[in-house]
PABA-620361 format. One record per residue (C-alpha): x negated, y, z negated. Coordinates in nm, 2 decimals. Layout:
N
<atom><px>X</px><py>Y</py><pz>Z</pz></atom>
...
//
This chain:
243
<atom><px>-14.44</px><py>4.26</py><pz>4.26</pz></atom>
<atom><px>-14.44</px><py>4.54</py><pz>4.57</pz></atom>
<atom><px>-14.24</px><py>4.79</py><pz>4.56</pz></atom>
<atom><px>-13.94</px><py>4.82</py><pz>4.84</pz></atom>
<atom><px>-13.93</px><py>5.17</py><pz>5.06</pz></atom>
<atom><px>-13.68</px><py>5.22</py><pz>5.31</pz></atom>
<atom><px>-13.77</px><py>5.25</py><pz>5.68</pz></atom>
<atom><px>-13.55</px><py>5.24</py><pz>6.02</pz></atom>
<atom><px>-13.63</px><py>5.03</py><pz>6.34</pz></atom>
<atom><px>-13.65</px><py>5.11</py><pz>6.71</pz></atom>
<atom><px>-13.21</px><py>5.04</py><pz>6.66</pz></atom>
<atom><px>-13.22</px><py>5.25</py><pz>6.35</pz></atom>
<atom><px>-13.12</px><py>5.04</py><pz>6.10</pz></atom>
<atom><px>-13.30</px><py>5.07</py><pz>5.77</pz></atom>
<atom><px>-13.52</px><py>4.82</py><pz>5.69</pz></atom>
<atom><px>-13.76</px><py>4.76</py><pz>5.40</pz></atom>
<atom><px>-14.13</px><py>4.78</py><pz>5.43</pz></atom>
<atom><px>-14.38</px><py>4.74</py><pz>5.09</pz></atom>
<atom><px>-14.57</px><py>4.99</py><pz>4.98</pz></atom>
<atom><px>-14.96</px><py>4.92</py><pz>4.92</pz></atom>
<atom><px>-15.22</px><py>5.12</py><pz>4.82</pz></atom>
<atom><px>-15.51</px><py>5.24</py><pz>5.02</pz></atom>
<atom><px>-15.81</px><py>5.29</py><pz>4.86</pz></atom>
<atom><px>-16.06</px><py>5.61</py><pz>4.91</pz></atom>
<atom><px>-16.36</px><py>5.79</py><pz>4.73</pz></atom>
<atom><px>-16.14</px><py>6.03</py><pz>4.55</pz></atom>
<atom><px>-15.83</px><py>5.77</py><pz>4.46</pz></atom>
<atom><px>-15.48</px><py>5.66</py><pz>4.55</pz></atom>
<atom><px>-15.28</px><py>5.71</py><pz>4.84</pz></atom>
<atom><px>-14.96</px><py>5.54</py><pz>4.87</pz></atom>
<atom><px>-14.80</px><py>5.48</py><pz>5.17</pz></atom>
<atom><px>-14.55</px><py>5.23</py><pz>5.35</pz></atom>
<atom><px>-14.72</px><py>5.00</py><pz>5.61</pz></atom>
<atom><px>-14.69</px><py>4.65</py><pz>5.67</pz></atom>
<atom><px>-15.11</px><py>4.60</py><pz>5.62</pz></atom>
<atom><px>-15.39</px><py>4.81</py><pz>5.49</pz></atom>
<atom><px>-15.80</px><py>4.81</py><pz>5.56</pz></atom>
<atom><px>-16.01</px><py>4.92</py><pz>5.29</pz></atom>
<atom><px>-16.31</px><py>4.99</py><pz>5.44</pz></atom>
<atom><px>-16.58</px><py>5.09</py><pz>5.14</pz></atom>
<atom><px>-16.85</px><py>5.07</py><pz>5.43</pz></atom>
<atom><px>-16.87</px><py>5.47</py><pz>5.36</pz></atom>
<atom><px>-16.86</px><py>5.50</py><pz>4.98</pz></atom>
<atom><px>-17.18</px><py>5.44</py><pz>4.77</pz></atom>
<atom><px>-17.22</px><py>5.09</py><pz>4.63</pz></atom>
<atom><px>-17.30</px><py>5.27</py><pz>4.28</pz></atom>
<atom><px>-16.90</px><py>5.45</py><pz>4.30</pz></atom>
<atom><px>-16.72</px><py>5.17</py><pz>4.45</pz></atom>
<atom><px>-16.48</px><py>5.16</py><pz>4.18</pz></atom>
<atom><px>-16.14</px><py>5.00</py><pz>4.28</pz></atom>
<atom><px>-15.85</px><py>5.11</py><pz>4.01</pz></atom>
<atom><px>-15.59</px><py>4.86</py><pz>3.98</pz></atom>
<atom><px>-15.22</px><py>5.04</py><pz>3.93</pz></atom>
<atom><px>-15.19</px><py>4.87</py><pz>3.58</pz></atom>
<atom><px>-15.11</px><py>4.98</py><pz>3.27</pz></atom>
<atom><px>-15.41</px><py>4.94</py><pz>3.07</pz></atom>
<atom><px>-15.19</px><py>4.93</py><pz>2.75</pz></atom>
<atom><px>-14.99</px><py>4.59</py><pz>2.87</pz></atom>
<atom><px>-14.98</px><py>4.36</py><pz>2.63</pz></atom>
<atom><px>-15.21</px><py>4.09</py><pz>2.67</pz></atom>
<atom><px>-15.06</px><py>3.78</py><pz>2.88</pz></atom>
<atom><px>-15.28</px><py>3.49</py><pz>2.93</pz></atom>
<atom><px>-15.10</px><py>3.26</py><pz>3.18</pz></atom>
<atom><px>-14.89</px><py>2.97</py><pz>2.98</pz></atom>
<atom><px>-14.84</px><py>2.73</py><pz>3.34</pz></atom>
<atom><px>-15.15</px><py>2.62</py><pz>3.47</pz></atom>
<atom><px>-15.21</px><py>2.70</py><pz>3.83</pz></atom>
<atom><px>-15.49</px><py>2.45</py><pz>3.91</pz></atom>
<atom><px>-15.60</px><py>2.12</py><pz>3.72</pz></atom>
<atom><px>-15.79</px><py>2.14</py><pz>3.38</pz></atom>
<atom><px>-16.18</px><py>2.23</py><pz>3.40</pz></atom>
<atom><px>-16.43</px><py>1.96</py><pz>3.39</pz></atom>
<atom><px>-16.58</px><py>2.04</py><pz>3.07</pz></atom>
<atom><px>-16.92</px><py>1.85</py><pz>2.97</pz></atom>
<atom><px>-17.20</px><py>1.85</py><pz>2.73</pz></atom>
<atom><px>-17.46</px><py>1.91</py><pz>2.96</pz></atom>
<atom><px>-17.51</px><py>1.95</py><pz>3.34</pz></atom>
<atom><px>-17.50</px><py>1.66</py><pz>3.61</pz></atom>
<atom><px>-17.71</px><py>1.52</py><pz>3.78</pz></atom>
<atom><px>-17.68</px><py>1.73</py><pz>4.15</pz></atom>
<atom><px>-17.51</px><py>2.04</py><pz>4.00</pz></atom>
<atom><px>-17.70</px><py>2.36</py><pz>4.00</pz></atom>
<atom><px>-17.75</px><py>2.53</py><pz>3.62</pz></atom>
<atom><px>-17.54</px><py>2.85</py><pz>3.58</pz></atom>
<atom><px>-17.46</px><py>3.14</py><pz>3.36</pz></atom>
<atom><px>-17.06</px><py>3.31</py><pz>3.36</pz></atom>
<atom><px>-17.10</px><py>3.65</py><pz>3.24</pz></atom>
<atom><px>-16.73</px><py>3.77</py><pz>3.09</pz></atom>
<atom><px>-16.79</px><py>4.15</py><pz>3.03</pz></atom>
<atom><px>-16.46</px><py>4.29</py><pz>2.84</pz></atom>
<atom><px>-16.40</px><py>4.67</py><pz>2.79</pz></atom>
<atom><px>-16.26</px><py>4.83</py><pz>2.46</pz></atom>
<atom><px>-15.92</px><py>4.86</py><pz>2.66</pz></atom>
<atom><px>-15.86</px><py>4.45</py><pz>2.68</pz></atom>
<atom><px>-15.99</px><py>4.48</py><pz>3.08</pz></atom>
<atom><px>-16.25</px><py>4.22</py><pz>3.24</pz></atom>
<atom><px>-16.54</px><py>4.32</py><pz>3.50</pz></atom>
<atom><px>-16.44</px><py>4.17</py><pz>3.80</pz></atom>
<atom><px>-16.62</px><py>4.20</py><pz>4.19</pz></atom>
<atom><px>-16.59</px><py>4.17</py><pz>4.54</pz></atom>
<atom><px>-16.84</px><py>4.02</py><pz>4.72</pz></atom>
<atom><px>-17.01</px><py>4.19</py><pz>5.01</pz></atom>
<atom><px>-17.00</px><py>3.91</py><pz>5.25</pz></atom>
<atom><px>-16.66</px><py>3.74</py><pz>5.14</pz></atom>
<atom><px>-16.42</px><py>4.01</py><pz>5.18</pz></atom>
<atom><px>-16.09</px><py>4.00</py><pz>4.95</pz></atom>
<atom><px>-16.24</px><py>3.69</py><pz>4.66</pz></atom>
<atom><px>-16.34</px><py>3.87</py><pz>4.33</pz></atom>
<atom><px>-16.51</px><py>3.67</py><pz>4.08</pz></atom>
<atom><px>-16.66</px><py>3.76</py><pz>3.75</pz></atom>
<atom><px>-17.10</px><py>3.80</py><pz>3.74</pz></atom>
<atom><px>-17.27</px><py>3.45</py><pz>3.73</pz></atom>
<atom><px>-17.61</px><py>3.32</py><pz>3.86</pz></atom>
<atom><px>-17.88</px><py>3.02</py><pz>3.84</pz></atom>
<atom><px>-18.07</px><py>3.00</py><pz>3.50</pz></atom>
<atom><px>-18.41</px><py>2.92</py><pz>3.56</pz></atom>
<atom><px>-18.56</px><py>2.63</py><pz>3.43</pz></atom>
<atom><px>-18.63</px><py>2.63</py><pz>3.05</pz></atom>
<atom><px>-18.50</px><py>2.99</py><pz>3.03</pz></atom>
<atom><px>-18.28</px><py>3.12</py><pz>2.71</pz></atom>
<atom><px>-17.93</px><py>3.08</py><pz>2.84</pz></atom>
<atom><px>-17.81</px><py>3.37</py><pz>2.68</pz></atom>
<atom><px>-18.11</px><py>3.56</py><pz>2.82</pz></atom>
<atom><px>-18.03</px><py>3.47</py><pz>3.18</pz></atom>
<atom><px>-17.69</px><py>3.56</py><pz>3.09</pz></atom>
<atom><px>-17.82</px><py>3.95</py><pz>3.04</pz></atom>
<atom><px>-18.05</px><py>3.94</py><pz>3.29</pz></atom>
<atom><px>-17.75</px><py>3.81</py><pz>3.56</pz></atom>
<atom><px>-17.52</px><py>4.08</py><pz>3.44</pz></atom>
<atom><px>-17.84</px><py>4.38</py><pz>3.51</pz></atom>
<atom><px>-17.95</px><py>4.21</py><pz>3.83</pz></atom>
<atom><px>-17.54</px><py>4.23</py><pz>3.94</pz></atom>
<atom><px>-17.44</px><py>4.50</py><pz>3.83</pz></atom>
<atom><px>-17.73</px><py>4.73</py><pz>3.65</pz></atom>
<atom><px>-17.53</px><py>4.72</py><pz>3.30</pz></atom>
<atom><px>-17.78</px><py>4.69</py><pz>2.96</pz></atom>
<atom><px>-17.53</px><py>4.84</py><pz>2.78</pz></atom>
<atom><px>-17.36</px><py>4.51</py><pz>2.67</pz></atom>
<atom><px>-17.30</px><py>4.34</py><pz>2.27</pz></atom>
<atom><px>-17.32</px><py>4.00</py><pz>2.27</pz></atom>
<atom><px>-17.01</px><py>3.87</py><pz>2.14</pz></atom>
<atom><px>-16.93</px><py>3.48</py><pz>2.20</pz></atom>
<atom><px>-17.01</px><py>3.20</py><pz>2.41</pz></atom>
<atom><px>-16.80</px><py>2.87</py><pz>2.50</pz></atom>
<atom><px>-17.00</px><py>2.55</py><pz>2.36</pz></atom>
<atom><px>-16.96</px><py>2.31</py><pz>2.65</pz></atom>
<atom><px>-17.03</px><py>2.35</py><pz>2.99</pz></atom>
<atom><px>-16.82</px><py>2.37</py><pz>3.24</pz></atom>
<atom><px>-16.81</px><py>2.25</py><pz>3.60</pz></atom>
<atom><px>-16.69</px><py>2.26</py><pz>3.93</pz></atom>
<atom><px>-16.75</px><py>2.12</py><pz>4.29</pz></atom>
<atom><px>-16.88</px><py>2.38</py><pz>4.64</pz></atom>
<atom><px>-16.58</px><py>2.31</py><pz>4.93</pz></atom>
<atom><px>-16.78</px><py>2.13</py><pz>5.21</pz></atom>
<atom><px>-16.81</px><py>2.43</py><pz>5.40</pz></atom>
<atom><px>-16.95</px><py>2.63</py><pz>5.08</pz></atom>
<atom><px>-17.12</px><py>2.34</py><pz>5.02</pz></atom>
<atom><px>-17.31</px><py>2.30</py><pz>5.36</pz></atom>
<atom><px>-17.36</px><py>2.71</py><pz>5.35</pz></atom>
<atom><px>-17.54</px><py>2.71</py><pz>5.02</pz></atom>
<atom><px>-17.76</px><py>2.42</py><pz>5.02</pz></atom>
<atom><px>-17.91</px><py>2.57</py><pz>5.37</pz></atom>
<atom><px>-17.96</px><py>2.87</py><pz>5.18</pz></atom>
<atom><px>-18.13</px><py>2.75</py><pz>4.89</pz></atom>
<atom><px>-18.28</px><py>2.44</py><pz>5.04</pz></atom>
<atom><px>-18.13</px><py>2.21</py><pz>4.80</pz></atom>
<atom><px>-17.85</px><py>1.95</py><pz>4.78</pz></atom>
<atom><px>-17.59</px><py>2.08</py><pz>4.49</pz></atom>
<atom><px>-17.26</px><py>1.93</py><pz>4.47</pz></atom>
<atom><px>-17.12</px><py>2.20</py><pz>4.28</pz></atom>
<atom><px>-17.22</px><py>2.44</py><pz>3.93</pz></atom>
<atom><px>-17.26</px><py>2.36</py><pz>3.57</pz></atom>
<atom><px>-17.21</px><py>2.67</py><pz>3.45</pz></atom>
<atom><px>-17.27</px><py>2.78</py><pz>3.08</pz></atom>
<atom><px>-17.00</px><py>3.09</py><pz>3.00</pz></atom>
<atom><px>-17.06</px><py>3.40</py><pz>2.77</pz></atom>
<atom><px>-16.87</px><py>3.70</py><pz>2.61</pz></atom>
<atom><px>-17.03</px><py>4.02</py><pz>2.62</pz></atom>
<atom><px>-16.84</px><py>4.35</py><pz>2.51</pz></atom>
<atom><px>-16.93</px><py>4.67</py><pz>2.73</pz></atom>
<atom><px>-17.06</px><py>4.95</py><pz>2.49</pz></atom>
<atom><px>-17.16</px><py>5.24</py><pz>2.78</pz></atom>
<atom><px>-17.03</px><py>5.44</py><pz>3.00</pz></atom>
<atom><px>-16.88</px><py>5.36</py><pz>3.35</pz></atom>
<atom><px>-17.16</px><py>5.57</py><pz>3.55</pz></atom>
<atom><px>-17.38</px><py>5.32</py><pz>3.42</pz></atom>
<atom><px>-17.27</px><py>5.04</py><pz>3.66</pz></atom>
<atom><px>-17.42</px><py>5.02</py><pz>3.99</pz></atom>
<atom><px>-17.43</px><py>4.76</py><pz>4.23</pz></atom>
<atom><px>-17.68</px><py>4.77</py><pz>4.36</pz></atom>
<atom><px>-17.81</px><py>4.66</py><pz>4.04</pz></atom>
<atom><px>-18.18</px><py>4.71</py><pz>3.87</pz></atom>
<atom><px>-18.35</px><py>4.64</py><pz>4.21</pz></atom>
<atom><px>-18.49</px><py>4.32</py><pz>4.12</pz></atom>
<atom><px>-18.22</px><py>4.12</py><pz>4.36</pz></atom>
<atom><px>-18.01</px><py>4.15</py><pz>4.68</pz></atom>
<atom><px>-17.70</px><py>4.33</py><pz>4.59</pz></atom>
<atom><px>-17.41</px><py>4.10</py><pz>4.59</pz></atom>
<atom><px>-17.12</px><py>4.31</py><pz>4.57</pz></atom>
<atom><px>-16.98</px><py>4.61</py><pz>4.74</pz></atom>
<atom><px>-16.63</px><py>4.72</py><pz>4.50</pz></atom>
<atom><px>-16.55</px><py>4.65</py><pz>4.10</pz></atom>
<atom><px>-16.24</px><py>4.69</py><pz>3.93</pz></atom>
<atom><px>-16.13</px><py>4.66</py><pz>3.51</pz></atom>
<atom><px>-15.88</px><py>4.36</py><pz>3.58</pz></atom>
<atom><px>-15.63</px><py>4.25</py><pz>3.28</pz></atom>
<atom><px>-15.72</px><py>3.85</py><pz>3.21</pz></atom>
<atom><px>-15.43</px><py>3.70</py><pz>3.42</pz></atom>
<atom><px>-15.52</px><py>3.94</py><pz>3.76</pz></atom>
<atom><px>-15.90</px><py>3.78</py><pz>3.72</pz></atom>
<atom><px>-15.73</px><py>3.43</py><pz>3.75</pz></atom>
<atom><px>-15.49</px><py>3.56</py><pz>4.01</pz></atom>
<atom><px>-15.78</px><py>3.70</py><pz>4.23</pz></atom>
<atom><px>-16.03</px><py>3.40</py><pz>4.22</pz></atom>
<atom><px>-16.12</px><py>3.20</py><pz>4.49</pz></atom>
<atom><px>-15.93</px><py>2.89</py><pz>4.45</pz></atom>
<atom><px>-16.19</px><py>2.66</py><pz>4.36</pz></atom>
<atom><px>-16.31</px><py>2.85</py><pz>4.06</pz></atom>
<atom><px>-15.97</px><py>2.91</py><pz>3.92</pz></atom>
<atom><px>-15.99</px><py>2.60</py><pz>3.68</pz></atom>
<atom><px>-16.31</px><py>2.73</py><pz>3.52</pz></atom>
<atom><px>-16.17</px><py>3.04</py><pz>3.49</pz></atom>
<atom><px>-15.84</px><py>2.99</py><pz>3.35</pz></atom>
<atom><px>-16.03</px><py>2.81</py><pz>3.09</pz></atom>
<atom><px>-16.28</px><py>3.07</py><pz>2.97</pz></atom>
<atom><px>-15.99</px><py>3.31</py><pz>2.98</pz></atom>
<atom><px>-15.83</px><py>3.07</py><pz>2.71</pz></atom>
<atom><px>-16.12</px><py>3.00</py><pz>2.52</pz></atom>
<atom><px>-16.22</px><py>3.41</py><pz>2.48</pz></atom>
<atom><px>-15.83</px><py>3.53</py><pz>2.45</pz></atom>
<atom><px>-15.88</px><py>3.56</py><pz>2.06</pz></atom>
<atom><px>-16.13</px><py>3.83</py><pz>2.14</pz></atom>
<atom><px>-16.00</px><py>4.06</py><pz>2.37</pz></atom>
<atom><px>-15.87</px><py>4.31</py><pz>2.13</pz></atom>
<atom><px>-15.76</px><py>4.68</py><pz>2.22</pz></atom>
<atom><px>-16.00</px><py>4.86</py><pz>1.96</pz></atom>
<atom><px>-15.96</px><py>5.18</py><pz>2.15</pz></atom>
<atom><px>-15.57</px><py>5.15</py><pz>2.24</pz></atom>
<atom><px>-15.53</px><py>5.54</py><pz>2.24</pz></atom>
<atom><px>-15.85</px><py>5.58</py><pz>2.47</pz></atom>
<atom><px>-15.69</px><py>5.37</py><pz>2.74</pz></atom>
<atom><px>-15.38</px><py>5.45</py><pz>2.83</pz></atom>
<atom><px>-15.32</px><py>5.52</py><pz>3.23</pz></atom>
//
């Protein structure tokens, strides 16, 4: 919820405005405004670090009312959806990798990409998470047995399938729990080099902000992998990540 601060008209009556945080290179500045741009145009991809003001020691709230219909789950992929890999990469302090986009401003999503065919899933699960975001420093810690799908909106749809000359309905995707085991500097967006860089800001989100932030179409899948990995998100460094 924003906070309220008081602000008078052109009459001079006090009215309420909230507050928001703008975002720079060296951290918070709160102000009262009505609307914000962040512009990261100017800050290295490898720093864009976006800092949530969350406690990092809130308890762990996994949403109890769904906010979209069940996931599809199935045993294998379908015939016209494209093979992919959900990498969930969870910190010591309970808090999920999470990224913007470069080209669709204000949707964050977890790391995914295509597995190629006949490759080790849990392979192109490592290799998606260095290729996004440069981390190697990652343990291997679940993965959820079935796979789960969803559909492109037509206008995705149509974007995509001119991209990758190909005729997907939607992904199958195959999701897996990794624990982060380096050190922050480590992760860089631009990644190891081998791929286009595909996001410009990351933030440490708490599970029910990742469902809150995602694009509206992958909200089902993700609401379930947060359900299916809750009984591992453990604070094992609770005095290392307080705020």
């Amino acid at each position: 919820m924003e906070n309220q601060s008081p602000k008078k008209d052109e009459g001079g009556k006090t009215k309420k405005v909230p507050d928001v945080m703008a975002v720079t290179a060296s951290g918070f500045i709160r102000k009262s405004a009505i609307s914000v741009r962040i512009d990261f145009s100017s800050v290295p991809d490898k720093f864009s670090c976006l800092k949530l003001p969350v406690s990092a020691s809130k308890p762990l709230v996994v949403l109890s009312v769904a906010l979209s219909p069940p996931a599809r789950t199935v045993d294998s992929p379908p015939v016209g959806y494209r093979k992919n890999v959900g990498i969930c990469l969870v910190s010591p302090c309970r808090k999920i990798f999470t990224a913007s986009k470069i080209h669709v401003p204000d949707t964050w999503q977890m790391p995914q990409g295509g597995a190629d065919e006949g490759e080790d899933l849990r392979n192109a699960a490592f290799r998606e998470l260095r290729e996004e975001t440069g981390v190697t420093s990652a343990e291997f810690i679940a993965e959820i047995p079935n796979w789960l799908t969803y559909d492109f909106p037509r206008e995705v749809k149509d974007k995509l399938n001119r991209k990758w000359r190909t005729s997907y309905k939607g992904q199958a995707q195959k999701w897996f729990l990794f624990k982060f085991t380096g050190k922050e500097e480590e992760i860089n967006l631009l990644g190891d080099g081998t791929a286009k860089p595909e996001f410009k800001v990351w933030s440490w989100m708490l599970p029910e902000q990742v469902i809150e932030h995602a694009v509206y179409f992958k909200r089902p899948v993700y609401e379930h992998v947060i359900k299916q990995f809750n009984p591992y998100f453990v604070d094992e460094e609770k005095d290392s990540c307080n705020d």
